[in-house]
C-alpha positions in Angstrom: 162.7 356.0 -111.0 159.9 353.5 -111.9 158.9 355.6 -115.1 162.3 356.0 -115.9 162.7 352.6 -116.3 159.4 352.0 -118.3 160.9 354.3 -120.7 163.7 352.9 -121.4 162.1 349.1 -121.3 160.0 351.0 -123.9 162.5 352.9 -126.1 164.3 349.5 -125.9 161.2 347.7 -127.2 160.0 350.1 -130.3 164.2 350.1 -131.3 163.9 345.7 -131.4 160.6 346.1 -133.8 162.0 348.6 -136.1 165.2 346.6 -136.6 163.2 343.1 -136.8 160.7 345.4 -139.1 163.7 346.8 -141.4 165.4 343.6 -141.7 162.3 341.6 -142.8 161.7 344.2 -145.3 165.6 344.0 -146.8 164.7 340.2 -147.2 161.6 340.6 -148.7 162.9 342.6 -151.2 165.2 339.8 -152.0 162.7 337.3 -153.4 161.8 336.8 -157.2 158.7 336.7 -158.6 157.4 334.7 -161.4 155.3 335.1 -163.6 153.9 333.1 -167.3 155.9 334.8 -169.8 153.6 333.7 -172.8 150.7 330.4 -173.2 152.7 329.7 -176.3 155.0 327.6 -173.9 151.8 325.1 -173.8 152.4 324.7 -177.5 154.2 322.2 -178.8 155.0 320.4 -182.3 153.1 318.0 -184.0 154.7 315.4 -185.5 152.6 314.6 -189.0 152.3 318.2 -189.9 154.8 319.9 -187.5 152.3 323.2 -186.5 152.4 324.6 -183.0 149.2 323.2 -180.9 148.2 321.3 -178.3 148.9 317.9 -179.0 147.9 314.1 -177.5 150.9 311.6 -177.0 150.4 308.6 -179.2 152.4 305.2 -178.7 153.5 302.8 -181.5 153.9 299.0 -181.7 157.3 299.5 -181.6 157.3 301.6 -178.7 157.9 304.9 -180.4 156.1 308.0 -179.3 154.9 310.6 -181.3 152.7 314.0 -180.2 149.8 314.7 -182.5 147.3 317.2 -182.9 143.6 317.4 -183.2 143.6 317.6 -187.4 146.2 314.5 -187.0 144.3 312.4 -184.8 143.0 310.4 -187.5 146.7 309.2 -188.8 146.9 308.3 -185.2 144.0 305.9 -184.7 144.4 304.4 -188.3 147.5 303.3 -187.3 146.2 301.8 -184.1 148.6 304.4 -181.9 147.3 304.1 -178.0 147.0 307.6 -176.3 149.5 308.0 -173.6 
């Protein structure tokens, strides 16, 4: 009678992990992954010369802001811009 029991306390506990085991694998299955699609998202437009680079934000007198890239610096700091 005692083993009898223990087996089905048993059978009882392997069925519970494979359903909380089949369930957590339905969810997981659920989730989406992402990933960098291309580093030409980093780039962006320069504003003197309007090519695709890295650029440095630049702030006006007037309060204007402009992006500008490394050959464009110099416009920027003859103009007395202040990096952001």
């Amino acid at each position: 009678m005692k083993l009898f029991l223990l087996v089905i306390i048993a059978f009882i506990v392997v069925l519970i992990m494979s359903f909380v085991a089949l369930r957590t694998r339905k969810s997981s299955g659920n989730v989406i992954k992402f990933r960098k699609k291309n580093s030409k998202q980093d780039l962006q437009k320069c504003t003197y010369c309007k090519k695709r680079n890295k650029i440095t934000f630049y702030a006006s007198d007037d309060g204007t802001v402009v992006g500008v890239c490394k050959e464009c610096r110099p416009k920027a700091d003859s103009r007395d811009m202040l990096p952001i």
